[in-house]
N, C-alpha and C positions, 0 to 999 in steps of 0.2 A: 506595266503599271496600269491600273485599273482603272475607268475613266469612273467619279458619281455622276449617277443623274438623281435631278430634283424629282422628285414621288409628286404625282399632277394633284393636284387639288378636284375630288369628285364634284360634279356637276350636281347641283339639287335638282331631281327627276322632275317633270313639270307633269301637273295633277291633268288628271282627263278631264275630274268633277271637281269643283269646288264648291264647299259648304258652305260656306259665307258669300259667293255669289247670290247660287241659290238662295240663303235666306234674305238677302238683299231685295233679289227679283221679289221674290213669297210676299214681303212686307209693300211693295211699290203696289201689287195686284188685287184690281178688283176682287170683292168674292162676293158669291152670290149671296143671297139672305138667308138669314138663319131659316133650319129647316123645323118644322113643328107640327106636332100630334096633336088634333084634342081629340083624349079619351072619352070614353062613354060615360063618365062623370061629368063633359064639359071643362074639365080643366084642359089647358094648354101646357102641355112639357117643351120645349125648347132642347132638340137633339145635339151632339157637338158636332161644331166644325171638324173634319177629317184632317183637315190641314194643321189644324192644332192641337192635334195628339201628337205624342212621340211615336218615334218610329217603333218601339215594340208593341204599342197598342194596337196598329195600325195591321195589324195580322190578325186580327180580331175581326176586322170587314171582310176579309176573306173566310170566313168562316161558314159552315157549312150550318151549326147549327145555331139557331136564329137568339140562343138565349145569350150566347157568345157575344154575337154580335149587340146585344142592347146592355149587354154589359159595359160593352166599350163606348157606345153612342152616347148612353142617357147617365145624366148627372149620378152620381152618386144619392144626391139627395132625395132626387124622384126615381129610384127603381124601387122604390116601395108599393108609391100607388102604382107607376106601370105595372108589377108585377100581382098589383089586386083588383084588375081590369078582367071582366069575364067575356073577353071576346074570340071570337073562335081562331086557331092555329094561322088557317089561311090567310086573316087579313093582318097578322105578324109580318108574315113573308109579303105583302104584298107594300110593308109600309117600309121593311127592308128595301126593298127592291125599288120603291120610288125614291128614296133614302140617298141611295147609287145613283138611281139616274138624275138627282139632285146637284147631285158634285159629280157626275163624270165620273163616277168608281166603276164603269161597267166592261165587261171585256169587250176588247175590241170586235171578236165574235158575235156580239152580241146589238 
Protein backbone atom coordinates (compact mmCIF):
# COMPACT_ATOMS: atom_id res chain seq x y z
CA UNK A 1 0.00 0.00 0.00
CA UNK A 2 1.38 3.30 -0.97
CA UNK A 3 1.85 5.83 1.66
CA UNK A 4 0.40 9.98 0.33
CA UNK A 5 2.54 12.64 1.09
CA UNK A 6 1.20 16.32 1.22
CA UNK A 7 2.99 18.28 -1.82
CA UNK A 8 4.98 21.21 0.55
CA UNK A 9 3.81 24.51 -0.11
CA UNK A 10 6.74 26.58 -1.96
CA UNK A 11 8.46 29.12 -0.05
CA UNK A 12 8.14 32.89 -1.65
CA UNK A 13 11.93 33.44 -2.77
CA UNK A 14 12.98 36.48 -0.52
CA UNK A 15 13.95 39.59 -3.06
CA UNK A 16 17.82 40.84 -2.80
CA UNK A 17 16.34 44.31 -4.06
CA UNK A 18 13.40 45.75 -3.28
CA UNK A 19 11.75 48.59 -5.26
CA UNK A 20 9.54 50.01 -2.83
CA UNK A 21 12.29 50.22 -0.28
CA UNK A 22 14.30 51.91 -2.49
CA UNK A 23 11.75 54.27 -3.44
CA UNK A 24 10.91 54.76 0.13
CA UNK A 25 14.62 55.71 0.99
CA UNK A 26 14.77 58.00 -2.65
CA UNK A 27 11.62 59.96 -1.25
CA UNK A 28 13.16 60.42 2.71
CA UNK A 29 16.72 61.75 0.79
CA UNK A 30 18.17 64.81 0.65
CA UNK A 31 18.85 66.04 -2.98
CA UNK A 32 21.07 68.51 -4.06
CA UNK A 33 19.68 71.75 -5.94
CA UNK A 34 18.48 71.75 -9.14
CA UNK A 35 21.33 71.95 -11.55
CA UNK A 36 21.22 75.21 -14.20
CA UNK A 37 22.68 76.70 -17.32
CA UNK A 38 22.62 80.09 -18.28
CA UNK A 39 23.00 80.28 -21.87
CA UNK A 40 24.60 83.00 -23.82
CA UNK A 41 21.30 84.64 -24.20
CA UNK A 42 21.23 85.00 -20.20
CA UNK A 43 18.32 82.84 -19.94
CA UNK A 44 18.56 80.17 -17.09
CA UNK A 45 17.27 76.44 -18.31
CA UNK A 46 16.90 74.24 -15.18
CA UNK A 47 18.42 70.64 -16.22
CA UNK A 48 16.41 67.30 -14.65
CA UNK A 49 16.95 65.73 -11.80
CA UNK A 50 18.58 62.24 -12.69
CA UNK A 51 16.93 60.70 -10.08
CA UNK A 52 13.63 61.54 -11.60
CA UNK A 53 13.77 60.01 -14.78
CA UNK A 54 12.85 56.61 -15.50
CA UNK A 55 15.02 53.95 -15.69
CA UNK A 56 15.22 53.86 -19.51
CA UNK A 57 16.00 57.54 -19.81
CA UNK A 58 18.72 57.05 -17.58
CA UNK A 59 20.98 55.32 -20.23
CA UNK A 60 20.93 58.34 -21.98
CA UNK A 61 23.75 59.95 -19.15
CA UNK A 62 25.77 57.34 -20.11
CA UNK A 63 25.95 58.24 -23.49
CA UNK A 64 28.89 59.07 -25.37
CA UNK A 65 27.33 61.60 -27.52
CA UNK A 66 26.62 64.89 -25.79
CA UNK A 67 23.35 65.57 -27.90
CA UNK A 68 22.00 62.24 -26.19
CA UNK A 69 22.60 63.28 -23.37
CA UNK A 70 20.69 66.81 -23.36
CA UNK A 71 18.11 65.18 -24.75
CA UNK A 72 17.56 63.40 -21.68
CA UNK A 73 18.53 66.26 -19.18
CA UNK A 74 16.71 69.33 -20.56
CA UNK A 75 13.07 69.78 -20.64
CA UNK A 76 11.36 69.28 -23.50
CA UNK A 77 10.26 72.79 -23.65
CA UNK A 78 13.78 74.29 -23.58
CA UNK A 79 15.80 72.05 -26.19
CA UNK A 80 14.77 74.59 -28.66
CA UNK A 81 16.64 77.52 -27.48
CA UNK A 82 19.50 75.04 -25.99
CA UNK A 83 19.76 73.76 -29.26
CA UNK A 84 20.02 77.62 -30.82
CA UNK A 85 22.90 78.63 -28.58
CA UNK A 86 26.12 79.27 -30.79
CA UNK A 87 28.59 78.00 -28.26
CA UNK A 88 31.48 76.10 -29.09
CA UNK A 89 31.41 71.82 -28.84
CA UNK A 90 33.82 71.90 -25.74
CA UNK A 91 31.97 73.81 -23.38
CA UNK A 92 28.86 71.18 -24.10
CA UNK A 93 30.99 68.49 -22.77
CA UNK A 94 32.25 70.46 -20.13
CA UNK A 95 28.55 71.41 -18.80
CA UNK A 96 27.96 67.58 -19.17
CA UNK A 97 30.52 66.76 -17.16
CA UNK A 98 29.91 69.26 -14.24
CA UNK A 99 26.30 67.95 -14.88
CA UNK A 100 27.75 64.23 -13.40
CA UNK A 101 29.89 65.62 -11.02
CA UNK A 102 26.62 67.45 -9.71
CA UNK A 103 24.73 64.21 -8.86
CA UNK A 104 27.52 61.87 -8.42
CA UNK A 105 26.83 60.22 -11.98
CA UNK A 106 30.73 59.92 -12.35
CA UNK A 107 32.57 56.58 -12.55
CA UNK A 108 34.13 55.56 -9.87
CA UNK A 109 37.51 55.56 -11.97
CA UNK A 110 37.02 58.77 -12.19
Amino acid sequence: MATSRATPTPRKPKASFSVAAAEKEWSEKERPEPFTVELLSGEIVTLRDPETLGWQQLAGLNAQQPWLVLQTVVEPDDLDRFYAEDFKGVFVNNMIEAYREHYGLLDSGE
